[in-house]
N, C-alpha and C positions, 0 to 999 in steps of 0.2 A: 211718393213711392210707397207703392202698399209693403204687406212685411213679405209676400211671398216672394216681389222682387230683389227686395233685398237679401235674404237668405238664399235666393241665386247667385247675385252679385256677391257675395261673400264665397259661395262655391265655388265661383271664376277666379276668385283670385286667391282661392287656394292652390286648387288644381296647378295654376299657372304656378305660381313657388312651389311648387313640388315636380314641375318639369325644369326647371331652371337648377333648383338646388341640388348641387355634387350629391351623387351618391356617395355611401362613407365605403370608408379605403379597406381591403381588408389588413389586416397587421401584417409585417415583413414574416415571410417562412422561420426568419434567424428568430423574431418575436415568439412566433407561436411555438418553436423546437426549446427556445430557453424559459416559456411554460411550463410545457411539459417533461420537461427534465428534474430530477431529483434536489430540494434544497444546497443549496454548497457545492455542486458538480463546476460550477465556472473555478469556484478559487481552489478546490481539490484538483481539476484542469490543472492551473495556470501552475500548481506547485509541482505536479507531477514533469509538467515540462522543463518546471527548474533543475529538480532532480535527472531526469534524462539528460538534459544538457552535462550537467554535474560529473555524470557517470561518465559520459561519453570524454567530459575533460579530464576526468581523474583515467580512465583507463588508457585514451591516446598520449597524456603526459608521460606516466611510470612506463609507456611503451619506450618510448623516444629517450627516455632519462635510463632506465636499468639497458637497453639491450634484448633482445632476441632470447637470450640465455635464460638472464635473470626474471624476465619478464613472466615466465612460462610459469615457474612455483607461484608466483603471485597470481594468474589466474586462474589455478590450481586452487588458491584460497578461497580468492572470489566467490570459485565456482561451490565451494565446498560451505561455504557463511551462509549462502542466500538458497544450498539446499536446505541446510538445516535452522537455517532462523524462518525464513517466511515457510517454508516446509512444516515447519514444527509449530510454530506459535500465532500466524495467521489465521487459525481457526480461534483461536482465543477473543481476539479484533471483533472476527463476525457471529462469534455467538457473543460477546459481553455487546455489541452496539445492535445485534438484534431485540436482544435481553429489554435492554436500557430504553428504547424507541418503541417497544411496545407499554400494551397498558393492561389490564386486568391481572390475571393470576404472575403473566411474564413480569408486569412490572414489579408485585408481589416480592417475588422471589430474586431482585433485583440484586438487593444486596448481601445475600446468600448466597449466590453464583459467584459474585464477584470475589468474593474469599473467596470462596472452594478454587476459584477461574486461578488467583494469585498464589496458592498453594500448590495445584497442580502444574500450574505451568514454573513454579520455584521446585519441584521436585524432579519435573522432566528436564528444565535446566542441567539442575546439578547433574544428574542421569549424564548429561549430555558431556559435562567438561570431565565426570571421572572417565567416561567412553574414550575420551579423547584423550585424556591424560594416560590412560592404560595403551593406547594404540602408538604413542607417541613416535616409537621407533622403525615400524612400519609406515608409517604417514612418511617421518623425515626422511626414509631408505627410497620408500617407493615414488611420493608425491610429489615433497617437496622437494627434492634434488640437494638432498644435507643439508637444508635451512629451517634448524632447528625452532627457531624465536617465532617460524610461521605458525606454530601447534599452538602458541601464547594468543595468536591474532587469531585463531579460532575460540581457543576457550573464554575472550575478551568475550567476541563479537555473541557470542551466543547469548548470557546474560543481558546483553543491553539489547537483542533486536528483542529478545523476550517480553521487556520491562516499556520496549516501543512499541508494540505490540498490545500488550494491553490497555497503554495509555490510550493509543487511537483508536482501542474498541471503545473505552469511555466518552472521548471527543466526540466520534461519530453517534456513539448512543445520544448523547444530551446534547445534536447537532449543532457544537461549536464546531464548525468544520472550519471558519477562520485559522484556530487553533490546531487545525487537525491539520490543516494545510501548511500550517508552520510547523511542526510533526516532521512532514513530510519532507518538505524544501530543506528543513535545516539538517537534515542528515548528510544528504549529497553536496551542500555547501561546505559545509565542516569539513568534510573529506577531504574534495576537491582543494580547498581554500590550505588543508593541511600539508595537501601534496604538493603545492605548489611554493608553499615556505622550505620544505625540504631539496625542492629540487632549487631553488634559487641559493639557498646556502650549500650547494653542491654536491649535496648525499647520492651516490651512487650503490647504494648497499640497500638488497629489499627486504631484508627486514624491518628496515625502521616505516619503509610504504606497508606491510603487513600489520604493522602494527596499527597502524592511521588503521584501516580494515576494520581492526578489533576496537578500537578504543571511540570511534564515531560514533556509531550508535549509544554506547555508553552514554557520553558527555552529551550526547542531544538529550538523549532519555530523561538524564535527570535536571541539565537546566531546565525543558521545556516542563516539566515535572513542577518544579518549583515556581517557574513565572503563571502555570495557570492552577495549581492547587485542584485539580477536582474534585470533586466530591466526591466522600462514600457512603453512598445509600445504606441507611438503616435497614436492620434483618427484620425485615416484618412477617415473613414465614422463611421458616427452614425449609431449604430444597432438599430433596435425596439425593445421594452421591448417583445412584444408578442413573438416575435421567440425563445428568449432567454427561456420565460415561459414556451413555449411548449415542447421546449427540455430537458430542466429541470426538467417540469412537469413526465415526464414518465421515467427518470432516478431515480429521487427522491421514487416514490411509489417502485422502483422495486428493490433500495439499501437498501430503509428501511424494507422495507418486508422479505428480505433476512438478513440483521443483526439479523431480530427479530429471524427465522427462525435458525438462526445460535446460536444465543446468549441467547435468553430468555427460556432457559431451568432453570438455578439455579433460576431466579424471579421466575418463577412458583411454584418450588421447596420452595423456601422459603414461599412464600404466602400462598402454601398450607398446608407447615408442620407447620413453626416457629414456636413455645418452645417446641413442641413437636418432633422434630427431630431437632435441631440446630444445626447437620454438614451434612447437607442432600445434602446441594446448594454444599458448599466448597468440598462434593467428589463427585458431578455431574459436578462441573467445571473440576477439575482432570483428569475426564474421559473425559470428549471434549475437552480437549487441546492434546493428542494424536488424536485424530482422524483426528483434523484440520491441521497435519502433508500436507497433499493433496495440502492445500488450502495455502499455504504459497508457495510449489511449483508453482502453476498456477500464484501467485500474483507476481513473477519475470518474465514473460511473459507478464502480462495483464500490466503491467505499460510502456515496450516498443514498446508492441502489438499497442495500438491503436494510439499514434501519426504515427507510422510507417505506419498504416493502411489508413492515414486521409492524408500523403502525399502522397502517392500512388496511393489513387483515385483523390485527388488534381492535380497530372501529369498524368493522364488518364493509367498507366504503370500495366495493368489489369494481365501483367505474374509475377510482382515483389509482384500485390499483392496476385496471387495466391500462391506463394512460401511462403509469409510470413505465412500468414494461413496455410498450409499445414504443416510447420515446429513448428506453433505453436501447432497442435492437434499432432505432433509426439511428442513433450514435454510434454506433458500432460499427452501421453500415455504412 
């Protein structure tokens, strides 16, 4: 056999295994969507669900256990915690894990923010519990329905969503989101897990449900504080107060506007029924914690979303960040 024939014969039976051989598969849609999703969106997912669940146990229990009545101040609390803790200090979260996940001048200044970030958000605190201590009597006349110890389960919960708050800007910045998602989970457990010791030893009094309120975020804040030690980045350049201000400035109006927006339905409620409709708030709350089904989805996104976003324009990598985004409005949708 000369060589040309054989160099044919080698072509025929290529060709031929290359008509026979499977085309390759393409990856499952669930493959290629959990590519392009943001590092830690599965286990940020899976805790936010925990949390939901949690909520929705803790607020249908204290329903079932206080009454109609009693119920109503308590979601009056609710409603008034989660204006002003994620209202307030949620912008803290996304600029300390913006901060953190970038790299050049942002990373720089990394740990210079982060004091300045634990200072201001310890002086709007306090801000917040002498406001509340000063209002005390208007709150108990108008909100709570004469249940004093509630103005206690605000000034708790403020402090510790604060201190929660920061911690999971640091988690998210140095994408332990593992962590961040124990963060997360262990808030709404705690709670729940609290309110259901009370109502099994027969507490019928919501104060002591208020208090769980106040005092959960606390005790998550600072165990989970202590089991994972974060780091604090060395101050390798000083930031100016201004830049920090301004960034802040326009995160803060438009967190808090949205909480109010989101949450201040039963206050309304309440202010404009009390004694005359005393379970008005408590089944207008009921009804917007299903709706908020949405917003717990997008908030397993938006916590991996933006450091992912923040190093990606930090490496100039304009196709990793159009993928990001792209895959985050396909979750959404």
């Amino acid at each position: 056999m000369t060589d040309e024939q054989v160099a044919s014969e080698v072509a025929r039976e290529e060709a031929a295994t290359a008509l026979v051989a499977p085309a390759p598969s393409a990856p499952p849609a669930r493959s290629r969507l959990a590519a392009l999703l943001p590092p830690g969106t599965a286990a940020v997912a899976a805790a936010t669900a925990i949390t939901g669940l949690a909520v929705y146990g803790f607020l249908g229990l204290t329903a079932r256990v206080l009454g109609p009545s009693q119920y109503a101040p308590l979601s009056v609390l609710w409603s008034l915690v989660f204006i002003l803790g994620p209202g307030l200090f949620l912008p803290f979260e996304q600029e300390i894990g913006r901060t953190f996940a970038g790299a050049g001048i942002d990373r720089a200044h990394a740990g210079s923010l982060y004091r300045r970030a634990i200072l201001l958000a310890a002086a709007l605190g306090v801000l917040v519990v002498v406001a509340v201590a000063a209002l005390e009597r208007p709150l108990v006349d108008h909100l709570f329905a004469g249940h004093g110890w509630l103005v206690l389960g605000v000034a708790l919960a403020v402090p510790g969503l604060a201190g929660m708050h920061l911690l999971r800007g640091t988690l998210a910045g140095e994408a332990r989101f593992g962590w961040y998602s124990v963060a997360i989970g262990a808030e709404g457990v705690v709670r729940f897990a609290a309110c259901a010791v009370l109502a099994v030893l027969g507490v019928r009094a919501v104060e002591q449900y208020g208090l769980v309120v106040g005092l959960a975020p606390v005790l998550t804040a600072i165990v989970v504080a202590l089991l994972v030690r974060p780091p604090v980045p060395a101050v390798r350049e000083r930031m100016p107060w201004r830049p920090l201000f301004e960034a802040m400035g326009y995160l803060l109006v438009g967190s808090l506007l949205l909480q109010i927006l989101i949450n201040a339905g039963p206050l309304a409620v309440q202010l404009l029924g009390g004694a005359s409709q005393p379970a008005a708030a408590g089944t207008l709350l009921a009804g917007l914690a299903l709706t908020r089904i949405p917003l717990y989805m997008f908030q397993a996104v938006q916590a991996a979303l933006i450091p992912e976003l923040a190093a990606r324009t930090s490496d100039s990598d304009d196709a990793r960040f159009r993928r990001a985004v792209e895959a985050a409005n396909v979750r959404v949708e």
